[in-house]
ZADO-1210 file (C-alpha; in nm, 4 decimals, padded with zeros to 6 digits):
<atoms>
<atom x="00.0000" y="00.0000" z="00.0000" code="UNK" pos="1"/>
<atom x="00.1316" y="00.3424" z="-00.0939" code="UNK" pos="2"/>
<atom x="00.0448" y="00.7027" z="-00.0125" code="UNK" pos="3"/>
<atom x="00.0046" y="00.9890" z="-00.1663" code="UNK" pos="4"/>
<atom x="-00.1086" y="01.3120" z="00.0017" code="UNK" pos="5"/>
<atom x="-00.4044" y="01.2446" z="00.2658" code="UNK" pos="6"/>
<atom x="-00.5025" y="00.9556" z="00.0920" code="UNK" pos="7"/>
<atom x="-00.3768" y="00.5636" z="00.0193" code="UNK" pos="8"/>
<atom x="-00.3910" y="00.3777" z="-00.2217" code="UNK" pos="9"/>
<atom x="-00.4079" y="-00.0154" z="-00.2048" code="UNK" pos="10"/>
<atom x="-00.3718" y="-00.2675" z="-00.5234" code="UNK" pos="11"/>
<atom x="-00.6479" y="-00.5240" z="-00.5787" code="UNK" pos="12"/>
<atom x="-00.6754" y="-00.8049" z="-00.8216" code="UNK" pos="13"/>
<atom x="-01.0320" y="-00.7429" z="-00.7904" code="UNK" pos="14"/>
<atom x="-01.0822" y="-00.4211" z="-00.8963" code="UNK" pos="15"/>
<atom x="-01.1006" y="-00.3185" z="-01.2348" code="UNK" pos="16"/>
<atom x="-01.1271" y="00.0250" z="-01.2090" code="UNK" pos="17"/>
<atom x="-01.0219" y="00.2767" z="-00.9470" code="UNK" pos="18"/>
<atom x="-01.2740" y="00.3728" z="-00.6627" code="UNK" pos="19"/>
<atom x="-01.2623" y="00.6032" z="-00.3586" code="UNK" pos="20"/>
<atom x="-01.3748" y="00.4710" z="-00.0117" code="UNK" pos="21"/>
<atom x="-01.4088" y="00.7714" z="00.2721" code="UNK" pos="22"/>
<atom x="-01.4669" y="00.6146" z="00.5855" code="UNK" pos="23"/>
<atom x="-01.3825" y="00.8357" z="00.9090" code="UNK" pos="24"/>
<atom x="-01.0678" y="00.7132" z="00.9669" code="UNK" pos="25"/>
<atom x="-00.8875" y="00.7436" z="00.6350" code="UNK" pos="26"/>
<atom x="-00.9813" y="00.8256" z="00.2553" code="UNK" pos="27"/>
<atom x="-00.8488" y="00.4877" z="00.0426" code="UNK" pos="28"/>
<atom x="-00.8415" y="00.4856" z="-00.3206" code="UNK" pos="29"/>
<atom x="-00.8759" y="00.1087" z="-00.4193" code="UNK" pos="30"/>
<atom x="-00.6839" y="00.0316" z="-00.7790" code="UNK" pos="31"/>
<atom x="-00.5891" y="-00.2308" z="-01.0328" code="UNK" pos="32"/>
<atom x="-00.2516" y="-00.4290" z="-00.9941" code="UNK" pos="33"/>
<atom x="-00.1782" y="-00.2526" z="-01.3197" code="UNK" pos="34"/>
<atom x="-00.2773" y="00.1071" z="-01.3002" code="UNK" pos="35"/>
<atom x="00.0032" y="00.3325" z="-01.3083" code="UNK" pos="36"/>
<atom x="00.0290" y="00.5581" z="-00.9578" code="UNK" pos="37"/>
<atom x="00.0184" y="00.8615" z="-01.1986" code="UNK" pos="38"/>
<atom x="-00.3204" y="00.7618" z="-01.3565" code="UNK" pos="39"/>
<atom x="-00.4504" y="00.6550" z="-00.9983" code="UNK" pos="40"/>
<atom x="-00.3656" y="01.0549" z="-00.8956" code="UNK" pos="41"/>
<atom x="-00.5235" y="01.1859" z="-01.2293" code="UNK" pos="42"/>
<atom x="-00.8920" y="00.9661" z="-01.0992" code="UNK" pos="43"/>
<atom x="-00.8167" y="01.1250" z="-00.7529" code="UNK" pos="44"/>
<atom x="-00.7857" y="01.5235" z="-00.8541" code="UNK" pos="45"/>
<atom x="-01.0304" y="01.4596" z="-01.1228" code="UNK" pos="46"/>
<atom x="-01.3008" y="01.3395" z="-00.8029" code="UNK" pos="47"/>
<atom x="-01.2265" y="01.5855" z="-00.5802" code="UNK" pos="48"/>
<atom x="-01.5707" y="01.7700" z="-00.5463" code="UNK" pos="49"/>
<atom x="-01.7178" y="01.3873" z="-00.5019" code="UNK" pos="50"/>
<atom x="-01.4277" y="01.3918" z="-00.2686" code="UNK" pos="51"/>
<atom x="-01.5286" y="01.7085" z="-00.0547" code="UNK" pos="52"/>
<atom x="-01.8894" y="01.5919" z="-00.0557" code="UNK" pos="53"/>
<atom x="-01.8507" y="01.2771" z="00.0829" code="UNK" pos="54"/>
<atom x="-01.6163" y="01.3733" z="00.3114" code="UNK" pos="55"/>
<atom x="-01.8356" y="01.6032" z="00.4960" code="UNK" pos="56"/>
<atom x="-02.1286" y="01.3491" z="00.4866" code="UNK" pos="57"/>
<atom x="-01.8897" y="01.1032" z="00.6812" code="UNK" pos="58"/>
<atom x="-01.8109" y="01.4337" z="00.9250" code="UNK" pos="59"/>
<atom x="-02.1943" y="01.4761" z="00.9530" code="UNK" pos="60"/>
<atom x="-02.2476" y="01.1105" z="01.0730" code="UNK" pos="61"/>
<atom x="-01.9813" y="01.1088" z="01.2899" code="UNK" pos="62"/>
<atom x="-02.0971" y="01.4111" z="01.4471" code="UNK" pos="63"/>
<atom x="-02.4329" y="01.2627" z="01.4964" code="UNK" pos="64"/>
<atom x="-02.2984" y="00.9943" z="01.6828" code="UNK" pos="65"/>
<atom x="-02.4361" y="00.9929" z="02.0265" code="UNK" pos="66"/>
<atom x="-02.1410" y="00.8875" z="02.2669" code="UNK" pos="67"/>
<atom x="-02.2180" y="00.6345" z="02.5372" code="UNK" pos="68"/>
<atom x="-01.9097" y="00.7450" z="02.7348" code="UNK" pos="69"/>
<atom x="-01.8466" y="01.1207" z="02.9489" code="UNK" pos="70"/>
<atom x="-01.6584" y="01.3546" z="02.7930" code="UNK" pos="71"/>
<atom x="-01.4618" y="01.3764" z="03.1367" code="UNK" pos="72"/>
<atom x="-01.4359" y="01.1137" z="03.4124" code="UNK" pos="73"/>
<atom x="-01.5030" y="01.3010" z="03.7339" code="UNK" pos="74"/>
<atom x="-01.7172" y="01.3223" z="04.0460" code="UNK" pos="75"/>
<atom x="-02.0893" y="01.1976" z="03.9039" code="UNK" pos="76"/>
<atom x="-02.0111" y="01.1075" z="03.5930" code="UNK" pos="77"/>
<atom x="-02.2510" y="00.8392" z="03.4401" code="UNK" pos="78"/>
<atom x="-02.0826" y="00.5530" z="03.3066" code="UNK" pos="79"/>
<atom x="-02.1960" y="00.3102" z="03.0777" code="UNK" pos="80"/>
<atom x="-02.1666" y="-00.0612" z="03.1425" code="UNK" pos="81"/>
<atom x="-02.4657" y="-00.3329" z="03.0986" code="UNK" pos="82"/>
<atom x="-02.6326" y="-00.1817" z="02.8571" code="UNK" pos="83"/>
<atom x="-02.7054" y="00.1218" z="03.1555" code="UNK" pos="84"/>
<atom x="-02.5047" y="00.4527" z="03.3535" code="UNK" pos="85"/>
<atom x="-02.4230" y="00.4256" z="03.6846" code="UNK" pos="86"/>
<atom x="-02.2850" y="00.7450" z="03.8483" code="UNK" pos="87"/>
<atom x="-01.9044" y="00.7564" z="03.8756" code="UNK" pos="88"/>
<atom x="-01.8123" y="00.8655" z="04.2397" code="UNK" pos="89"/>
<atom x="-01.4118" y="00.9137" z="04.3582" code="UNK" pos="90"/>
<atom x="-01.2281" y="00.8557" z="04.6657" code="UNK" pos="91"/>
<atom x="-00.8646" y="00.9246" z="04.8120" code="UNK" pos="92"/>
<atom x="-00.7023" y="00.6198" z="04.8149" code="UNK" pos="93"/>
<atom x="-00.3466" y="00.4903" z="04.9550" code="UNK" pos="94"/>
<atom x="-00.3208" y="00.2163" z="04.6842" code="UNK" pos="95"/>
<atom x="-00.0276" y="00.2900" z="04.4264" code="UNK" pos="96"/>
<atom x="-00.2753" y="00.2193" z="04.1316" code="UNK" pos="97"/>
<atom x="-00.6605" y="00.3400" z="04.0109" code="UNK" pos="98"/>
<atom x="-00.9247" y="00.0625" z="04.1533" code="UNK" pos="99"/>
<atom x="-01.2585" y="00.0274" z="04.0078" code="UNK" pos="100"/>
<atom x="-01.5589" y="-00.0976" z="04.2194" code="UNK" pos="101"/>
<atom x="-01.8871" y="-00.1674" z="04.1109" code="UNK" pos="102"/>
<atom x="-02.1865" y="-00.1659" z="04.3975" code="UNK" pos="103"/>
<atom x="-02.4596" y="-00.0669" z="04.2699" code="UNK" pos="104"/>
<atom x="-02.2687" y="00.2746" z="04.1254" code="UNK" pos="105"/>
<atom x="-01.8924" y="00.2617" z="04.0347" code="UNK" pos="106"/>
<atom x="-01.5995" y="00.3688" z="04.2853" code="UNK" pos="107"/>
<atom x="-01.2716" y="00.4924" z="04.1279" code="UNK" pos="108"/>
<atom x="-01.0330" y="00.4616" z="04.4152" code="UNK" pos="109"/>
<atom x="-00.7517" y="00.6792" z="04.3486" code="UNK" pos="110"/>
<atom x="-00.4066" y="00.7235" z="04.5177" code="UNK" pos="111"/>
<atom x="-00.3893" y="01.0480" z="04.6713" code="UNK" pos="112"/>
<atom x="-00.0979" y="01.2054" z="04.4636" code="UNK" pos="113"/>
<atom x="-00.2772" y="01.1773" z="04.1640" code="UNK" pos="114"/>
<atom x="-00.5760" y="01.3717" z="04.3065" code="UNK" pos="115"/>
<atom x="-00.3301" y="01.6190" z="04.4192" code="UNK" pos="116"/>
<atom x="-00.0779" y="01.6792" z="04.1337" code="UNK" pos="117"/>
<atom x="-00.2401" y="01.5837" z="03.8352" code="UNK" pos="118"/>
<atom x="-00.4877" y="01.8277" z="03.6294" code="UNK" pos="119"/>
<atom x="-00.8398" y="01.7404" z="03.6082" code="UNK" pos="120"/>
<atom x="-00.8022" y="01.6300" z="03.2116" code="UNK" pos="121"/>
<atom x="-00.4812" y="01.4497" z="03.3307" code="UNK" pos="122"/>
<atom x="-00.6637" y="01.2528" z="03.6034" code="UNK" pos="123"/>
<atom x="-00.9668" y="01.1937" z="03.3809" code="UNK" pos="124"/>
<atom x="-00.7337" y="00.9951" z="03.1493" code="UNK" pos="125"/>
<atom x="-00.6527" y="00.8132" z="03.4083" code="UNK" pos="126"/>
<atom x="-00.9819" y="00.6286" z="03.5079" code="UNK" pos="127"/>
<atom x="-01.0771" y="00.6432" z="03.2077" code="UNK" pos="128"/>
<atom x="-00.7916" y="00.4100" z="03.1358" code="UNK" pos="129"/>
<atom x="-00.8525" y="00.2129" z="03.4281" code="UNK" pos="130"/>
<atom x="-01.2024" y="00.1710" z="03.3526" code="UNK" pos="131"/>
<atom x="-01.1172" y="00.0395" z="02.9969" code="UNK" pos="132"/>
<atom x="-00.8703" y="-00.2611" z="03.1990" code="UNK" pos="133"/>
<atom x="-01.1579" y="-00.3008" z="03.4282" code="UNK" pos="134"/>
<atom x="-01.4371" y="-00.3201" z="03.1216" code="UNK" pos="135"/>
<atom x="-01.2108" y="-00.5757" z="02.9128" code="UNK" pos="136"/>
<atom x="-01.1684" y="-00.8136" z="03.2361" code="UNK" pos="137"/>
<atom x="-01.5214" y="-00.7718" z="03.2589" code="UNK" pos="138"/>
<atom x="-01.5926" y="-00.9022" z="02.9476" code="UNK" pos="139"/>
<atom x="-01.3726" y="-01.1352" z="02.9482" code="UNK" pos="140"/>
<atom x="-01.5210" y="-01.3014" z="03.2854" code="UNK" pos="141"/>
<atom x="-01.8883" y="-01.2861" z="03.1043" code="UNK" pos="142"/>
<atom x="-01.7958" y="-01.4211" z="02.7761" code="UNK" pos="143"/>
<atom x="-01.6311" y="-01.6804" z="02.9097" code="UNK" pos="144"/>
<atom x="-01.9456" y="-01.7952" z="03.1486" code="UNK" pos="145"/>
<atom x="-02.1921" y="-01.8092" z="02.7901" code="UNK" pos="146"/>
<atom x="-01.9099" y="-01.9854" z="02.5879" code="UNK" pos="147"/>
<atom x="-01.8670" y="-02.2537" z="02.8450" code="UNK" pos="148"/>
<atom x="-02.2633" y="-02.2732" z="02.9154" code="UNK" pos="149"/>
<atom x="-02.3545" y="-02.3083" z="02.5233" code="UNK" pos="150"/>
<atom x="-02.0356" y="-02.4681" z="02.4505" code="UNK" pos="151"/>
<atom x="-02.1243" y="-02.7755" z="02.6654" code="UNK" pos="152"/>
<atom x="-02.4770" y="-02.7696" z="02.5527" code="UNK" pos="153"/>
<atom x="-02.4595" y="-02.7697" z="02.1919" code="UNK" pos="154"/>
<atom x="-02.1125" y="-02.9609" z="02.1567" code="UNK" pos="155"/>
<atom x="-01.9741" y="-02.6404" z="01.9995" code="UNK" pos="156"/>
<atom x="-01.6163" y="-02.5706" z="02.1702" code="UNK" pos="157"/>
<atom x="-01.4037" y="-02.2925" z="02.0353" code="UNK" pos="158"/>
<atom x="-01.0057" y="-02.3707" z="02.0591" code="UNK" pos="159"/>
<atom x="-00.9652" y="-02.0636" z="02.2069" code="UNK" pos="160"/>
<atom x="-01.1806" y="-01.7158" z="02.3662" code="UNK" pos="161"/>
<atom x="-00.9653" y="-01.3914" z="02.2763" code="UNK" pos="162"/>
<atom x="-01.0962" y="-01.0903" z="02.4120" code="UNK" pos="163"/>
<atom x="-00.9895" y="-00.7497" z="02.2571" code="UNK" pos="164"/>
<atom x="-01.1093" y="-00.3969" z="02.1317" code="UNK" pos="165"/>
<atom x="-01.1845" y="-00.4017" z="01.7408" code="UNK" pos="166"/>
<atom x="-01.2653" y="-00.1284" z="01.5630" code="UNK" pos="167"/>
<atom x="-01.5078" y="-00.2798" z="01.3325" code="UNK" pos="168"/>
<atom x="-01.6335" y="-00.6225" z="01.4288" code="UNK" pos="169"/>
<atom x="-01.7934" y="-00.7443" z="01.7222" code="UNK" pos="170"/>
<atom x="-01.6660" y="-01.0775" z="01.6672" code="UNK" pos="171"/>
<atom x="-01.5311" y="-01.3420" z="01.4571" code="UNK" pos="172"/>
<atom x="-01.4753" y="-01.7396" z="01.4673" code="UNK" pos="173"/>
<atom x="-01.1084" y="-01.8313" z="01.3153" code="UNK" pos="174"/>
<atom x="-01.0536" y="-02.1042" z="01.0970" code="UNK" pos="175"/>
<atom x="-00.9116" y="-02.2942" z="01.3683" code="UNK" pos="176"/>
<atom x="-01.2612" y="-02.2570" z="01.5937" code="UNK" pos="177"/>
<atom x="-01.0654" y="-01.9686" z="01.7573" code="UNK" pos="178"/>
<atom x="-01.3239" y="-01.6949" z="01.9139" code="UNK" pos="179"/>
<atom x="-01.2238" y="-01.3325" z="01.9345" code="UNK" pos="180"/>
<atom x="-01.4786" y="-01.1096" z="02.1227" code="UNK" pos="181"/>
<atom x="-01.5037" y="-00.7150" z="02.1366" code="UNK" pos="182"/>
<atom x="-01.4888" y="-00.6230" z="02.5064" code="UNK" pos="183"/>
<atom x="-01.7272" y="-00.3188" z="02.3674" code="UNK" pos="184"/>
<atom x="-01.9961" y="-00.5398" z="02.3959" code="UNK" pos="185"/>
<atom x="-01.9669" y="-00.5135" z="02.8248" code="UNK" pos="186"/>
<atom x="-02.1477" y="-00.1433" z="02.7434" code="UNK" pos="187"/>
<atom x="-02.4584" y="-00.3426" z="02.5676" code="UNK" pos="188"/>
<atom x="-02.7147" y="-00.4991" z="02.7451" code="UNK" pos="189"/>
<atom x="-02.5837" y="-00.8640" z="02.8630" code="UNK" pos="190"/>
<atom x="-02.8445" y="-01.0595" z="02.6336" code="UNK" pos="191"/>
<atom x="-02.6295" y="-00.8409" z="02.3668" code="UNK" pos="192"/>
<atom x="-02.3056" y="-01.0233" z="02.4042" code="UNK" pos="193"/>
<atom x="-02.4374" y="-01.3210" z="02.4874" code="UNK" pos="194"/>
<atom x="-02.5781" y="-01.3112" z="02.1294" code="UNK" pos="195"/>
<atom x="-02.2809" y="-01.2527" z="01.9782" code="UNK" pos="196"/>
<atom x="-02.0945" y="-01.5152" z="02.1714" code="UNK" pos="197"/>
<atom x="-02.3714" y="-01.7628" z="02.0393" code="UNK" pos="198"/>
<atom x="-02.3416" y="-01.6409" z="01.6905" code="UNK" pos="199"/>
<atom x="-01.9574" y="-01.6798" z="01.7103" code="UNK" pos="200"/>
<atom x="-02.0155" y="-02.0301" z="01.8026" code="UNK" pos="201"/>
<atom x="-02.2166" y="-02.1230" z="01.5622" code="UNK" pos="202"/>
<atom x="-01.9673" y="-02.0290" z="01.3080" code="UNK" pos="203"/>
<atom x="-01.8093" y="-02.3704" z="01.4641" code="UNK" pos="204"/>
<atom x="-02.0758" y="-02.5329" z="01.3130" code="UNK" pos="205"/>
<atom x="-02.1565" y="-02.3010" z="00.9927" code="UNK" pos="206"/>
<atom x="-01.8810" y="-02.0924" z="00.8775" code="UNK" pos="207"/>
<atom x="-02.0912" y="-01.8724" z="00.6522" code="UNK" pos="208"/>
<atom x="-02.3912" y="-01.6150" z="00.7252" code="UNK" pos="209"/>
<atom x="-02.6537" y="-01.9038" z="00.4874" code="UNK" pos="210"/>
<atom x="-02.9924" y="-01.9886" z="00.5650" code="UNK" pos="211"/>
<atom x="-02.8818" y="-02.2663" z="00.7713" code="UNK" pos="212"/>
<atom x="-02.6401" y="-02.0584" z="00.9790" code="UNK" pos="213"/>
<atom x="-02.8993" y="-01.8114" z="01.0901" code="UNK" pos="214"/>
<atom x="-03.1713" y="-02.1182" z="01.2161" code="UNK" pos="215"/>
<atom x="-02.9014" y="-02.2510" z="01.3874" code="UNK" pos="216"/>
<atom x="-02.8296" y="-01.9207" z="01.5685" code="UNK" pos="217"/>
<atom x="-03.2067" y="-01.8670" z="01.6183" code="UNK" pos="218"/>
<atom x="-03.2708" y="-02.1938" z="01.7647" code="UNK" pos="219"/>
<atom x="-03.0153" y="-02.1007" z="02.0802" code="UNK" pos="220"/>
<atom x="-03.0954" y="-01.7095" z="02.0749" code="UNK" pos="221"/>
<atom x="-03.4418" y="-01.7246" z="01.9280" code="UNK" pos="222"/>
<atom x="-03.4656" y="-01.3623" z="02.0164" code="UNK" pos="223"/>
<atom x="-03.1457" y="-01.3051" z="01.7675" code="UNK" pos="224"/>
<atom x="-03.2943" y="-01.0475" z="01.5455" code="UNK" pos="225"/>
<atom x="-03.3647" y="-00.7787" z="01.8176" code="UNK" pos="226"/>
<atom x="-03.0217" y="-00.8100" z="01.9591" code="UNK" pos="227"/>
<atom x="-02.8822" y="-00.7420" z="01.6338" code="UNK" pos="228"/>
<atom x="-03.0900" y="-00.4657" z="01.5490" code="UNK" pos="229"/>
<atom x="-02.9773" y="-00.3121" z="01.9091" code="UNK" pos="230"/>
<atom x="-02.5958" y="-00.3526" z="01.7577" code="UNK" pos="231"/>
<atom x="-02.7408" y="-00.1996" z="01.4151" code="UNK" pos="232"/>
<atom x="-02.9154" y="00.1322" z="01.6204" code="UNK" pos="233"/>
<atom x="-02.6302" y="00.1960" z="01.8925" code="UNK" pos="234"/>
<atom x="-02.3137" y="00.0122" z="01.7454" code="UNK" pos="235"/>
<atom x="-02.1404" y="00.3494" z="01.6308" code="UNK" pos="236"/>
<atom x="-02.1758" y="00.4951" z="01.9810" code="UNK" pos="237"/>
<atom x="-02.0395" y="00.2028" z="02.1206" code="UNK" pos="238"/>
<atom x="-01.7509" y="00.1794" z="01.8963" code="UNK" pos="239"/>
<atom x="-01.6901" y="00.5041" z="02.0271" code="UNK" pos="240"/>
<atom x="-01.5628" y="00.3399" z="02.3425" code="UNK" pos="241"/>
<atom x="-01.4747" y="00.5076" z="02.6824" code="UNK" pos="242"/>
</atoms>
């Protein structure tokens, strides 16, 4: 993959003519193998009111995009977890190290020199980054619990349960029956993940999205299609993150 500018360019054998994608993250410009890099420029300065215009549709959307997450983590801040916000309340701590507690509302217990030398923003990071280690083991600790309990009842066992932030899947089933969760999916309602962890297994059994894949999905989450229209509604605020 080259780049040229604010924009990349990646070679397909696919492709058989050049095409712009604009997603918020990056502006690709998908070519031939053969096209010469000069031509691929030529497309791109030729498409550059197309360019302009979709750019500031993607900028619209983001902007529309609710966050789940505060802007700052301070005193009564609501946090999302569970598919609800619980208010965020701090306390002076002696530990070396940010602790998160959950009862009923969170608890960020936070050694007293970072309440006392480090700015607001600076301290905000902090939890924030704490609650994201707190979130993933979280996750980790529920997916586990539905993989084993559907696992063992539908003789579907992954190799492996890999829990980790992606920035555009919620999950996916290796070719080796290896399961990798997003630990975004703790912010969802539970019956949320656990849908996706039953989906992922299923891949186990059906490695494609076919007719026979989804009845198989529906027959050990028959409430499937509402949790996936709950990803559809609220998935770009929750790939947001914290």
């Amino acid at each position: 993959m080259s780049q040229k500018e604010n924009y990349q360019i990646r070679r397909s054998v696919r492709a058989k003519r050049a095409r712009i994608v604009v997603t918020a993250e990056k502006i690709e410009v998908v070519a031939p193998v053969r096209m010469p890099e000069k031509q691929i420029h030529q497309f791109v300065a030729a498409k550059q009111v197309w360019l302009e215009s979709a750019k500031n549709k993607v900028q619209k959307h983001v902007d529309s995009i609710a966050r789940f997450s505060p802007v700052e983590y301070k005193e009564g801040a609501m946090v999302p977890y569970q598919g609800e916000r619980y208010a965020l309340a701090i306390k002076s701590s002696q530990n070396k190290q940010i602790k998160i507690i959950f009862e009923q509302d969170f608890i960020a217990h936070v050694p007293d020199n970072f309440l006392t030398k480090l700015s607001s923003e600076e301290l905000s990071d902090h939890i924030r980054r704490a609650f994201i280690h707190w979130m993933a083991e979280m996750a980790a600790k529920q997916s586990a619990l539905y993989i084993d309990k559907y696992a063992a009842l539908y003789r579907l066992s992954p190799r492996s349960i890999t829990i980790k932030e992606q920035k555009s899947r919620w999950g996916s089933c290796g070719i080796h029956n290896d399961i990798n969760l997003n630990w975004l999916l703790i912010l969802a309602p539970a019956e949320v993940l656990e849908y996706v962890a039953i989906h992922e297994l299923c891949h186990i059994q059906e490695r494609n999205h076919s007719a026979a894949f989804w009845l198989l999905v529906a027959k050990h989450c028959p409430n499937y299609k509402w949790h996936r229209g709950w990803l559809k509604q609220h998935g770009a605020s929750l790939m947001l993150g914290l």
